[in-house]
N, C-alpha and C positions, 0 to 999 in steps of 0.2 A: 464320667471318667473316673476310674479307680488309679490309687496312687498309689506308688511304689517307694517303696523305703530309702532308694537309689537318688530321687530327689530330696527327699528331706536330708538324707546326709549331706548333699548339693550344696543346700541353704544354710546346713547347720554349720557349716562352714565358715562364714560370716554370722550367721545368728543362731548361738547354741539356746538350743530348745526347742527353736522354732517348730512345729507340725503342719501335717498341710490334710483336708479334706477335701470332699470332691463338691465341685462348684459347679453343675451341669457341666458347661465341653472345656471347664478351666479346673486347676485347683487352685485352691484360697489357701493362705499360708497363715497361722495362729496370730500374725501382725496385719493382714488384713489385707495384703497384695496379693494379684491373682496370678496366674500363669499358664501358661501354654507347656504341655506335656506329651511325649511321645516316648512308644520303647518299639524299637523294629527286631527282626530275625536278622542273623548273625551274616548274612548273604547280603543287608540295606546297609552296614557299616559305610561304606562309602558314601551311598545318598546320607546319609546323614551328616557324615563330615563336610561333602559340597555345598547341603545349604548352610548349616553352620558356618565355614569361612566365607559363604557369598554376604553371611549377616554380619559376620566381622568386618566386612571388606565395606561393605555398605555404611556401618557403622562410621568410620573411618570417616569416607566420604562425604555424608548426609545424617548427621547426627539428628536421630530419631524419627527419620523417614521410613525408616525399618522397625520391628520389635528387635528391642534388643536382645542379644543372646545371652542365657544365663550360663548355660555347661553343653558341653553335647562328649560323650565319652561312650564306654564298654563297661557292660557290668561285669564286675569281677568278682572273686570267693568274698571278699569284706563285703559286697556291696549288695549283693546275689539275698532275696528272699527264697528261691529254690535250685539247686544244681542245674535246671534247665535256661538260666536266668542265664549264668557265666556267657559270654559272646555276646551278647545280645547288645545292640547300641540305645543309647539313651538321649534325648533331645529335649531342653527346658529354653523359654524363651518367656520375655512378660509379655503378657496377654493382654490384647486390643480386643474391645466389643467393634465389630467392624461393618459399617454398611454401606449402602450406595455411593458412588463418587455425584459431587455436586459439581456443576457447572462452573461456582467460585471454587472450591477445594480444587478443579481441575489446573485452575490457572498457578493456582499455588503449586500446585505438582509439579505441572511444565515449567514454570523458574525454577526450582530445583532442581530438578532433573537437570535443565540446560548449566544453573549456574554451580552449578554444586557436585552431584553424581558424574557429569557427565564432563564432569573436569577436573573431576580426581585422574591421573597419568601413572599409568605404569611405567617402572625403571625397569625390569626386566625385559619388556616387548608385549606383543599383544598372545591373549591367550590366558591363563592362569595357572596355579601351582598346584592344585588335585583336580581330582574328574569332578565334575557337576551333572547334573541330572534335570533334562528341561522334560518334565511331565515322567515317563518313565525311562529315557531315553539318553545312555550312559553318554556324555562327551570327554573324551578323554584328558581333552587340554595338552599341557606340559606350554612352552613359549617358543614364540615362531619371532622372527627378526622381522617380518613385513604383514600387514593385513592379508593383501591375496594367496601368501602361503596360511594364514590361522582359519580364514575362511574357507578356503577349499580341502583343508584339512577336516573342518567341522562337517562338508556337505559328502564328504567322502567318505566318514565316519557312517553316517547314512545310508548311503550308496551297498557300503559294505553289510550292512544288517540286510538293505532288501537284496541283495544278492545272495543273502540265507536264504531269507526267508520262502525264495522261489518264488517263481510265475511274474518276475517284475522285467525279465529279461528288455523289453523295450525301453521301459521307461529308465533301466540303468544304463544301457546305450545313451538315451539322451542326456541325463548327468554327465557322462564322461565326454557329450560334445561341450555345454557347457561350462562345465571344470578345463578343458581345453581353448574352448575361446571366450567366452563369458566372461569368467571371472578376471582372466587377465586385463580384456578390455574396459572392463565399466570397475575395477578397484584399483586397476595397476595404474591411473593417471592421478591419485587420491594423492591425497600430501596430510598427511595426519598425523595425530597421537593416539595410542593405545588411551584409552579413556574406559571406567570402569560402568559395564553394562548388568543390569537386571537379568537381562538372557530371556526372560521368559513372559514378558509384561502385557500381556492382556488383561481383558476387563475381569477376568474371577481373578487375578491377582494384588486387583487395587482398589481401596476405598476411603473410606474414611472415617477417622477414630470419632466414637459416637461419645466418649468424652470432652476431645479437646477439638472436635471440626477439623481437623487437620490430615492432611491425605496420607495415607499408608501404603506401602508394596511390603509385596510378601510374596511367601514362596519360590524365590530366587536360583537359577542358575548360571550366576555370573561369571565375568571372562572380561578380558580385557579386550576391547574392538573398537572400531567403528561405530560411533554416536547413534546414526541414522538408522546401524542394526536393532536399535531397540524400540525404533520407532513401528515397526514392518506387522509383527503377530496383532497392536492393537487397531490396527485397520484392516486388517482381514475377518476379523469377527466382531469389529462393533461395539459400543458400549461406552466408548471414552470420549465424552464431550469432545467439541470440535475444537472448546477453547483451550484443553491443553497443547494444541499443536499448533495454534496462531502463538500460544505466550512460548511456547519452547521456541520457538524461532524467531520470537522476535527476541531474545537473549543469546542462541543461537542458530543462526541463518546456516542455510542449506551448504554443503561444502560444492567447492566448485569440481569439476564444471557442474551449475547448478541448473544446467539441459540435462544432466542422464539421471537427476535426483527421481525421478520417477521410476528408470529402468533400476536404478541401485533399489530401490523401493522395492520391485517387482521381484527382482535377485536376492533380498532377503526375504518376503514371505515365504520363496519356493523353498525356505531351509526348512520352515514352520510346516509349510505342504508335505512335505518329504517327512518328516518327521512325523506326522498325524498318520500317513503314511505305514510306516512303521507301527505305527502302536494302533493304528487303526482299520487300515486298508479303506476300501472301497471309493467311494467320490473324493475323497483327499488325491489317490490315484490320479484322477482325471483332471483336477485342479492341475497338479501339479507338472502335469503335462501340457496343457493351458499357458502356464506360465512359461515354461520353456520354449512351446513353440515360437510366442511375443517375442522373449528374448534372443532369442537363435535367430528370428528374421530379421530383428532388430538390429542387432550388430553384424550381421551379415550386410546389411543396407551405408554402414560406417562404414 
């Protein structure tokens, strides 16, 4: 990783002098702490600011379950090593060495998560204050007064890219049965709080700090929702010990009525579907028609 003059002003900020060299995929700073570095094209300014307050917002909630963030800004004429630099966004965060989730780190994770992330509450409502970005895929947020409008706002956001994107004409038909009866039915009986979600929480998002055993998420595009929505992406691909979802639930249990906690389950991976969808096409496609069909017969059957 080569470093940019844009972080060391960063740090020199709190520690004048300070220099930073390149530490294979970290930089090392002349006091001996590492860090996590990025600079994006002038077009990622947003992705950048989304994870950045998803890691403040994190921060907040679950103090050091996340890397912490150090800066995330725009490089400007003072800060700029070349004219091309100006626009350009900047991202520092401390740096975790991060590897497999363990079977005990998992349990540790689902009590936090239940007792801690997932009971931070939003005053505003459910939703967040800038766009976030789950894999490449803008959500625009802003705050909705009820879950079934933040949700169907998010799958609609979706809806709208594959109806760019063309040739999806079926499968956005079937969105807008389920954005019409679906969502109403299996969120509109929910009785909740906006509580602060990860967004994006599969197994290449989570491990564990190979310093301190302790579990990590990363990569975040967070929002205020639905508990159980964060549940959905890491059981459709795998990877996350089974004992994180006995220990999250046994701190917190399924909302009621806790008979459709399955179809609610199914109603959020198809956001993940739809979304892989978009950035991916092909058998994502078909999953997530899959899913629909479940659910449309499902609550046609109610």
């Amino acid at each position: 990783m080569r470093t940019h003059r844009v972080f060391e002003l960063v740090l020199q900020r709190d520690h004048p002098g300070v220099s930073l060299t390149a530490d294979g995929s970290a930089l090392r700073s002349s006091t001996g702490q590492r860090y996590f570095a990025k600079l994006g094209t002038a077009s990622e300014k947003d992705q950048f600011i989304g994870e950045a307050e998803s890691l403040k917002a994190i921060e907040l909630a679950a103090p050091d379950l996340a890397p912490k963030l150090v800066d995330c800004g725009i490089i400007d004429s003072t800060t700029k090593e070349r004219d091309a630099d100006v626009g350009r966004p900047y991202f520092l965060s401390e740096y975790k060495d991060i590897g497999s989730l363990s079977p005990a780190a998992a349990k540790v994770l689902g009590k936090r998560l239940a007792t801690e992330l997932h009971a931070y509450k939003s005053t505003e409502g459910f939703g967040f204050h800038v766009p976030t970005y789950c894999g490449q895929t803008r959500q625009e947020n802003g705050w909705y007064e009820s879950w079934p409008e933040c949700f169907d706002a998010l799958v609609g956001g979706l809806a709208d890219k594959l109806k760019t994107q063309g040739d999806y004409d079926g499968l956005c038909k079937q969105i807008e049965e389920v954005r019409g009866r679906v969502i109403p039915a299996l969120l509109g009986p929910l009785v909740i709080q906006p509580v602060l979600l990860h967004g994006d929480l599969w197994s290449g998002n989570i491990g564990v700090d190979r310093a301190t055993g302790a579990p990590v998420i990363f990569d975040p595009s967070s929002y205020f929702g639905h508990n159980e929505a964060d549940l959905a992406i890491g059981r459709m691909f795998g990877g996350i010990p089974e004992s994180f979802y006995t220990t999250y639930h046994e701190h917190l249990p399924k909302s009621e009525p806790q008979e459709q906690y399955g179809l609610r389950q199914d109603l959020y991976q198809l956001y993940h579907y739809l979304n892989h969808t978009v950035l991916f096409g092909g058998g994502y496609a078909r999953s997530a028609r899959q899913k629909m069909d479940r659910l449309l017969g499902e609550v046609r059957t109610k």
